[in-house]
C-alpha positions in Angstrom: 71.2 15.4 -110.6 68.5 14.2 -113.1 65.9 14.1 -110.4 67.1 17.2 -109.2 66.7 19.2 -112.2 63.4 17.4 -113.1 61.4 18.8 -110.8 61.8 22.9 -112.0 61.2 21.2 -115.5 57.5 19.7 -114.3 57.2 22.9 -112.1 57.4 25.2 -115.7 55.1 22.8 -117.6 52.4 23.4 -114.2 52.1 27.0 -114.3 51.5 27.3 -118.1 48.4 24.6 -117.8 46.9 26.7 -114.8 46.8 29.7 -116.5 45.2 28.1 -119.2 42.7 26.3 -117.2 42.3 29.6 -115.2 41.4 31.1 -118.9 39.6 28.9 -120.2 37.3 28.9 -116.9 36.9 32.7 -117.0 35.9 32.1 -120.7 33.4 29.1 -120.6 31.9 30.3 -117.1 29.6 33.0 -118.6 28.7 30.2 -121.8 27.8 27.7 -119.1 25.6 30.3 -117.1 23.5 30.7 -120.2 22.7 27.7 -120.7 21.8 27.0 -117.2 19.6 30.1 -116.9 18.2 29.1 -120.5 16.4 26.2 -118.7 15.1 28.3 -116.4 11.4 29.9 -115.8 10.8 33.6 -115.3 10.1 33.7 -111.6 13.0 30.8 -111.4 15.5 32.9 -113.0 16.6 35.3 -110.1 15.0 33.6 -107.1 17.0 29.9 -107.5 20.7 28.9 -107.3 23.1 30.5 -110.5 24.1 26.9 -111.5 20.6 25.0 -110.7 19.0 24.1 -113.5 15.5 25.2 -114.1 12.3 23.6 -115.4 10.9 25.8 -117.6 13.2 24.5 -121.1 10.5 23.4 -123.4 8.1 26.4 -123.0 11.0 28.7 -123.3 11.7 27.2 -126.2 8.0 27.5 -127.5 7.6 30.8 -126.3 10.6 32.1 -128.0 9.7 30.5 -131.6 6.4 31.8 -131.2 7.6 35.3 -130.1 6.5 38.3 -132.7 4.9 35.8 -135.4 8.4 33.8 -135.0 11.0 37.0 -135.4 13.9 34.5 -133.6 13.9 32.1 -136.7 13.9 35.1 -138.9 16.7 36.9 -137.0 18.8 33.9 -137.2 17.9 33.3 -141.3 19.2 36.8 -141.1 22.5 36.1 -139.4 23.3 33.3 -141.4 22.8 35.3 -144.8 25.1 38.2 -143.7 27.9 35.8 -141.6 27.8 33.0 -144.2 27.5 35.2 -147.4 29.8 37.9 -146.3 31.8 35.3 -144.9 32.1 33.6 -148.1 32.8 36.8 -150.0 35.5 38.0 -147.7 37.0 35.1 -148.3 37.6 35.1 -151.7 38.4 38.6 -151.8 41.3 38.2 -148.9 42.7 35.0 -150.7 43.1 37.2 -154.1 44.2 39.9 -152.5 47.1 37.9 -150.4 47.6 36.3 -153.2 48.6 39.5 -155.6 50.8 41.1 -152.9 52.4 37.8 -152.4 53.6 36.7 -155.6 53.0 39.8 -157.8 55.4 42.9 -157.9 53.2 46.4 -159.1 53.5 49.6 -159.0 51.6 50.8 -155.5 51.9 47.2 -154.1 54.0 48.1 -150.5 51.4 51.6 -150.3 48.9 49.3 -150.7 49.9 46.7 -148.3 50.9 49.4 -145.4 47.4 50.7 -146.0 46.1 47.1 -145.2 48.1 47.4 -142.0 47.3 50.3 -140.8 43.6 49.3 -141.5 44.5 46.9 -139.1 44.8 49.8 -136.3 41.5 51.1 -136.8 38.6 50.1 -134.7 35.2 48.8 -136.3 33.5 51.7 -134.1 35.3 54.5 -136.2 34.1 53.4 -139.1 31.0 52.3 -138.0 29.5 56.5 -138.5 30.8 57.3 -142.0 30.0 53.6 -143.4 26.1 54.6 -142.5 27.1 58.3 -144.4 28.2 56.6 -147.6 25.8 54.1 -148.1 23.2 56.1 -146.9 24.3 58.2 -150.3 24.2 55.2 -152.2 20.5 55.0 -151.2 21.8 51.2 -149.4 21.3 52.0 -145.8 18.2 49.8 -144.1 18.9 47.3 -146.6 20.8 44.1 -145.9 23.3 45.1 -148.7 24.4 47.8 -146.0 25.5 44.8 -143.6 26.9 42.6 -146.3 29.0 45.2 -148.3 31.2 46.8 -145.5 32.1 42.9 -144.4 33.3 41.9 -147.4 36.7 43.6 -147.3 39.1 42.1 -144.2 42.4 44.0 -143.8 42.9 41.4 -141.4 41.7 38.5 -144.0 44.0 39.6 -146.6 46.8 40.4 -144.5 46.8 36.6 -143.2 46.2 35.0 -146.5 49.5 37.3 -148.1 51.8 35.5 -145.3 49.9 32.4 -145.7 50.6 33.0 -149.9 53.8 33.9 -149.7 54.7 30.6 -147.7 52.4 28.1 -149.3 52.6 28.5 -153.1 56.2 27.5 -154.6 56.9 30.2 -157.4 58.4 27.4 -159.7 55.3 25.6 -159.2 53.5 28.9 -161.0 56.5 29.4 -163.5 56.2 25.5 -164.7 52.2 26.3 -164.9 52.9 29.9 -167.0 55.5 27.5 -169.1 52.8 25.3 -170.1 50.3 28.0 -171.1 48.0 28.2 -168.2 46.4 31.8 -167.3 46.3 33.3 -164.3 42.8 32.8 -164.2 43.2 28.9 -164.4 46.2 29.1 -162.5 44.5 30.8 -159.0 41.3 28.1 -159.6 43.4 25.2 -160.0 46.7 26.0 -158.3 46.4 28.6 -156.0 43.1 28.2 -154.1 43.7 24.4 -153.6 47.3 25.5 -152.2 45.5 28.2 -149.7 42.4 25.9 -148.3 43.8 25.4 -144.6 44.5 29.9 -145.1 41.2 30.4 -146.8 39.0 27.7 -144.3 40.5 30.5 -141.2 39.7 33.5 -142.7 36.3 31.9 -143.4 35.8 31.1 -139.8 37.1 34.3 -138.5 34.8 36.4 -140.6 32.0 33.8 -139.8 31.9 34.3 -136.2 32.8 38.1 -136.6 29.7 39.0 -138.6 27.9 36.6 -136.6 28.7 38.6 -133.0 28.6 42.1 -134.8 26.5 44.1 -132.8 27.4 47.7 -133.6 27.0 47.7 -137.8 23.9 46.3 -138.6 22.7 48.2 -134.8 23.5 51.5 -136.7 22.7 50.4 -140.2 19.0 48.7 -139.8 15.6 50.0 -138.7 13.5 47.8 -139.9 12.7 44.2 -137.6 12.9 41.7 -140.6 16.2 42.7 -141.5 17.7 42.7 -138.2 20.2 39.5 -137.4 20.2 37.8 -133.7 22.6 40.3 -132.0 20.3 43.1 -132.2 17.2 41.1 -132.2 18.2 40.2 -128.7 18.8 43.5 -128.0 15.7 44.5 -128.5 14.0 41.6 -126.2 16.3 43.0 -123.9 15.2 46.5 -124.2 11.7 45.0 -124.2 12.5 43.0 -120.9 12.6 46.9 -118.6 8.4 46.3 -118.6 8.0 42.6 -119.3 10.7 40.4 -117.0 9.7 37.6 -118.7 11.6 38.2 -122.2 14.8 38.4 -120.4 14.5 34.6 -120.4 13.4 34.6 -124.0 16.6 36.4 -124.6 19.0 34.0 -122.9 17.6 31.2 -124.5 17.7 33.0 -127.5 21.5 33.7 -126.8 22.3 29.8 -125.8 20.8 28.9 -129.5 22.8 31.4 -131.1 26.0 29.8 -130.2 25.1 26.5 -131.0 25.9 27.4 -134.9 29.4 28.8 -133.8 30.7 25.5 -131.8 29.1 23.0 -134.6 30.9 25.5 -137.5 34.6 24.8 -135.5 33.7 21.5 -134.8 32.9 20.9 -138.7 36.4 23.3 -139.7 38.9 22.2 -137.3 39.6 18.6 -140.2 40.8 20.7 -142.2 43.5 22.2 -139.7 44.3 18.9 -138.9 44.6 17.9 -142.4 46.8 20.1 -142.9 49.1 19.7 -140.2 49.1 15.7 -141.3 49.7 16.8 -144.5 53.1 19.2 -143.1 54.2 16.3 -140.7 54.6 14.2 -143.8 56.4 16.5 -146.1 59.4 17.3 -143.1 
């Protein structure tokens, strides 16, 4: 009888690791074809096997530094100002945020919160129209502070670092520090944000890589070259590429590099996770 039922119990655990391996192939597939077609030369690109590597690395390389007076390197200082600032920024604004509607009771708190939510709803695109409108009023729009500002606010951010909050931070702990005269001030630095680093390190990441893809805001927002990050600097190669095939392969290069900050950012993160699952394994 234990064979028996044995082999329905392997057969379940089989068909969840295919379709993962089925995802993660239909998600790694297109990463691994950049790559291989970033090696390639112009006139190897479309005339040689999808998954043969090329010989024509290096001078792509060369050729895409050396592109426009260097615009890649400057795209890319670009991208990490408005991922890694506004990244920064969003976090610290979600982690106080989560943290008032956590463990504060105000007037407006549950309006406010179901607003959060239902910002939740509402896709980037929509908002994408009258963010350009207002900051345009605010004399803002073509400057960098027009992509920075609108990603500093996450209803998503805050909404995870309220559950996060609301599970991670022991209300006596905060009495016993109220009881012994601490502010709220010194009480979020030195109880609160310590509490909420494994909550605050994912929001970070999230935003990160967010900012980092976002093609349509900064698309809609910026006219000017030196401002633009990599997303839309690629876009214009690509638009470029119509009358000159050969910048399609200075895109795809440029596209390869761009996730190589991505992969070493969740490579760098992902101790933290694991500290704190150490860190729960030890308290059960």
């Amino acid at each position: 009888m234990s064979t028996l039922n044995q082999v329905p119990r392997e057969r379940t655990k089989i068909v969840p690791t295919l379709i993962m391996l089925l995802g993660a192939i239909y998600c790694l597939l297109p990463v691994a074809w950049v790559f291989v077609a970033a090696s390639k030369a112009p006139d190897e690109l479309f005339d040689s096997f999808t998954f043969a590597p090329g010989t024509g690395l290096l001078k792509n390389l060369g050729d895409l530094f050396s592109y426009d007076g260097g615009a890649y390197g400057m795209w890319a200082l670009n991208s990490l100002l408005y991922a890694g600032v506004g990244g920064l920024l969003s976090t610290l604004v979600s982690a106080s945020a989560g943290y008032a509607l956590a463990k504060f009771e105000f007037r407006g708190g549950r309006i406010f919160f179901a607003a959060i939510l239902a910002g939740l709803l509402i896709p980037g695109i929509t908002l994408a129209v009258p963010q350009y409108l207002l900051l345009s009023d605010l004399q803002l729009a073509g400057t960098q502070w027009s992509v920075l500002l609108p990603s500093i606010l996450s209803p998503f951010g805050i909404y995870l670092c309220r559950v996060y909050a609301a599970s991670a931070i022991p209300a006596q702990m905060l009495e016993a520090a109220r009881i012994d005269g601490a502010g709220e001030w010194r009480i979020f630095r030195s109880i609160v944000l310590p509490l909420m680093g494994p909550g605050m390190v994912t929001v970070f990441l999230l935003q990160f890589v967010g900012i980092w893809n976002n093609f349509l805001l900064p698309y809609i927002m910026l006219s000017d070259t030196r401002t633009f990050p990599l997303t839309v600097g690629l876009n214009s190669l690509l638009e470029r590429g119509s009358g000159s095939p050969s910048l399609y392969t200075l895109a795809i290069i440029g596209a390869a590099l761009a996730i190589i900050p991505l992969i070493a950012l969740v490579l760098f993160l992902q101790r933290f996770w694991r500290l704190d699952l150490i860190a729960g394994g030890v308290k059960g």
